[in-house]
C-alpha positions as CSV (number, residue, x, y, z in Angstrom):
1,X,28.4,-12.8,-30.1
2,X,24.7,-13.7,-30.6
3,X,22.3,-14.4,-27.9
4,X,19.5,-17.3,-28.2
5,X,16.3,-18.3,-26.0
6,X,15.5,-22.3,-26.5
7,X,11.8,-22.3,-25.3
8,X,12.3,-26.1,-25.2
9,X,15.6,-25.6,-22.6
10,X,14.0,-23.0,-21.5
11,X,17.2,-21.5,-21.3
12,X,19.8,-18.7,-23.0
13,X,22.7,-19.6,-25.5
14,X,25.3,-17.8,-26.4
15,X,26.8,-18.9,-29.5
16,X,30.2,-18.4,-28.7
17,X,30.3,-20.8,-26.2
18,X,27.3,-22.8,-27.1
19,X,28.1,-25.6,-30.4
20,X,25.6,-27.1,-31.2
21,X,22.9,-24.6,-30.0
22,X,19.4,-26.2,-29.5
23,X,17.8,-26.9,-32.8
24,X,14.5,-24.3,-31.5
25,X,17.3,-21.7,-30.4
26,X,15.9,-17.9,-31.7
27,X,18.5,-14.7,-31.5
28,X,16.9,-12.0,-28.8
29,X,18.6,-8.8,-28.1
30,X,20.9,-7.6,-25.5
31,X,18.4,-4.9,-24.5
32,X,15.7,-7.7,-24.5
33,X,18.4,-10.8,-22.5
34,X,18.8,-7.5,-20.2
35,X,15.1,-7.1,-19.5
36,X,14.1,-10.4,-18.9
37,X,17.3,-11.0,-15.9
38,X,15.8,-8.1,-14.3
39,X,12.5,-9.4,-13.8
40,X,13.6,-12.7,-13.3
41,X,15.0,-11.2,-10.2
42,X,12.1,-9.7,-9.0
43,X,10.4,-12.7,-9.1
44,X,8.7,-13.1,-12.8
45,X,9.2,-16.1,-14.2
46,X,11.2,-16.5,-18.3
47,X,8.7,-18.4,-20.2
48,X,8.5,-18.9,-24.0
49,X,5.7,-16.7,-26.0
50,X,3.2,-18.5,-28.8
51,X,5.6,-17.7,-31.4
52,X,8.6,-19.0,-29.1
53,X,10.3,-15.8,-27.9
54,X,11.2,-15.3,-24.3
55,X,8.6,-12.9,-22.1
56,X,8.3,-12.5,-18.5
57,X,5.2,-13.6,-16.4
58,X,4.9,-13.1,-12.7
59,X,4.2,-16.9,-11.2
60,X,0.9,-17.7,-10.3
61,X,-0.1,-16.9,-6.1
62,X,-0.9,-19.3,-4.4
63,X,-4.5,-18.1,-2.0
64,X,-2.4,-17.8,1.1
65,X,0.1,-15.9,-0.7
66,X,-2.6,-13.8,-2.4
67,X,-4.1,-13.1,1.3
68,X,-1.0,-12.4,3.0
69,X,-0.7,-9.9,0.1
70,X,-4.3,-8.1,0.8
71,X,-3.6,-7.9,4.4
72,X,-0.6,-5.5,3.5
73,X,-2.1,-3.8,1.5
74,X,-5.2,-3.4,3.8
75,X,-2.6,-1.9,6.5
76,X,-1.4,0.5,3.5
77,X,-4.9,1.8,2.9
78,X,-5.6,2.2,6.5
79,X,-2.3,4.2,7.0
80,X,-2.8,6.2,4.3
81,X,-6.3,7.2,5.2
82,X,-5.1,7.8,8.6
83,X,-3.1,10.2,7.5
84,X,-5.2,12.2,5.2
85,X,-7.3,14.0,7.6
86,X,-10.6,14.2,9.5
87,X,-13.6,16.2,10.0
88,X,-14.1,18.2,12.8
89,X,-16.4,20.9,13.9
90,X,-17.3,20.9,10.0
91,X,-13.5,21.2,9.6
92,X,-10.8,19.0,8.0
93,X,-8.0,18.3,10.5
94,X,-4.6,17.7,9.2
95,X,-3.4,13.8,10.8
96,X,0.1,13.2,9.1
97,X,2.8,12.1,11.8
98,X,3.6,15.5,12.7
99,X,0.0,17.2,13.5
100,X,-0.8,14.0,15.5
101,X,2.1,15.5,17.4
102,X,0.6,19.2,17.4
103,X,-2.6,17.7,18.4
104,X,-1.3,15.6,21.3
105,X,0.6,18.6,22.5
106,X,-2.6,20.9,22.7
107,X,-4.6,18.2,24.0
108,X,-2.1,17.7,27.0
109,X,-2.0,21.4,27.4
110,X,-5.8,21.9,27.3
111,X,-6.3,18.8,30.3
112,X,-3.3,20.7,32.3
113,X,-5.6,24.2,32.0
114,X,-8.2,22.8,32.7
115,X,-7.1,20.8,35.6
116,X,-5.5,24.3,37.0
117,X,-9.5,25.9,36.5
118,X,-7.1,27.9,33.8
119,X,-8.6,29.3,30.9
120,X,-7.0,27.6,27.5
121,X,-7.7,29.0,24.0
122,X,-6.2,28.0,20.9
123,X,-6.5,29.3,17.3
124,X,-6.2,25.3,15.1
125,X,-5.2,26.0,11.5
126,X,-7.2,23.7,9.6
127,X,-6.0,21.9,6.3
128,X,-7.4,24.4,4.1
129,X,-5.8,27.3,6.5
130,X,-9.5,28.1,8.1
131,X,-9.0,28.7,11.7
132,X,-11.0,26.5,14.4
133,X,-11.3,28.6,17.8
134,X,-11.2,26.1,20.8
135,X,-11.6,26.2,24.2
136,X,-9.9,23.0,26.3
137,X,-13.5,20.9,25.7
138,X,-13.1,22.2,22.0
139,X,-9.3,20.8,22.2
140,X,-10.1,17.4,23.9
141,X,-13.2,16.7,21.3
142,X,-10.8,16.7,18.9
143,X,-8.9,13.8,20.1
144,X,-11.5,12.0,20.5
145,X,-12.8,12.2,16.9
146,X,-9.5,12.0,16.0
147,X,-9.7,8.6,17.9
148,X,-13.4,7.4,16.9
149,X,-12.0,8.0,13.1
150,X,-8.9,6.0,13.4
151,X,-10.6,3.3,15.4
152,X,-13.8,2.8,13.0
153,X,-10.5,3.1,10.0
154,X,-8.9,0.1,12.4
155,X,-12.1,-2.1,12.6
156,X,-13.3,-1.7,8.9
157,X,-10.1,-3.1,7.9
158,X,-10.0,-5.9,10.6
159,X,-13.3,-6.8,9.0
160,X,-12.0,-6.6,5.5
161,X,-9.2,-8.9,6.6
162,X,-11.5,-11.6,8.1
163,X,-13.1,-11.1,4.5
164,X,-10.1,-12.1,2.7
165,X,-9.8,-14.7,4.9
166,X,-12.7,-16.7,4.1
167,X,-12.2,-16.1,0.0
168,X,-11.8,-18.5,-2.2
169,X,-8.9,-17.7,-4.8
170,X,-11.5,-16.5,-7.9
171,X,-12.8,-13.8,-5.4
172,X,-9.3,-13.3,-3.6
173,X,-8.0,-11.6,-7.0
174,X,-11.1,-9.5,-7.5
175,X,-10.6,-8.2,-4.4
176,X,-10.1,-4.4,-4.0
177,X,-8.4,-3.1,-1.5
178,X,-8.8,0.4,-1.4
179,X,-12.9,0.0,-1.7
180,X,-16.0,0.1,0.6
181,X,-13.7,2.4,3.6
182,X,-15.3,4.4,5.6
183,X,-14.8,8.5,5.1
């Protein structure tokens, strides 16, 4: 068994049940037939080359398809910059999912100390294993550049998203997502 792509059918042949096959019919490979199914089903298109042979090519997005792509991968950017840390006290601050958790814990401890007129001390490890002696004040300021960082993270990329809004589709595909954020 032989396989063929007819650029002009735009279609595959196999020659043991295809008689007559196509007159522009070229053999491909099994490895090659293989390849192209598999991106055909993630979305790419089978088109015939110059020279005739099968390729794949991703179809052409449309602008609100293009946009819709950006916004995603606007909210990628922001999450992942959430969760690479923040400066503090001349300090990076670990702020994955589980130090959020740490932080929110010492913060709740520091108000309940402080509510009490108890003294509250903590030793912070620091990304790069420093340590950041805090008092409940100490504690508490670091929520709250915790929270100015995330929220100036959450309106640069609601302004980048009204940006993508108003592009045409030229600018929409030299658009860079992970550009112009804030540190």
């Amino acid at each position: 068994m032989t396989l063929f792509y007819s650029p002009k059918e735009r279609g595959f042949f196999d020659d043991t049940m295809h008689d007559p096959l196509p007159d522009d019919a070229q053999p491909i490979t099994p490895t090659l037939h293989t390849e192209l199914l598999q991106a055909q089903s993630n979305g790419a298109e089978i088109v015939p080359s110059p020279t005739g042979q099968p390729m794949a090519r991703m179809p052409e997005l449309t602008a609100p398809q293009l946009r819709s792509q950006l916004h995603q991968a606007l909210n990628h950017e922001r999450l992942r910059r959430e969760d690479e840390g923040f400066c503090y006290q001349g300090k990076t601050i670990d702020a994955d999912p589980a130090s959020m958790g740490r932080i929110t814990s010492a913060v709740m401890a520091a108000m309940a100390a402080k509510s009490l007129g108890q003294p509250f001390v903590t030793s912070w490890t620091c990304a790069d294993n420093s340590e950041l002696e805090l008092d409940a004040v100490g504690m508490m300021g670091m929520a709250v550049a915790l929270a100015e960082r995330n929220e100036a993270l959450h309106a640069h990329c609601r302004a980048r998203k009204a940006e993508v809004d108003a592009l045409d589709l030229k600018a929409l595909k030299a658009f860079v997502p992970a550009a112009g954020w804030p540190d």
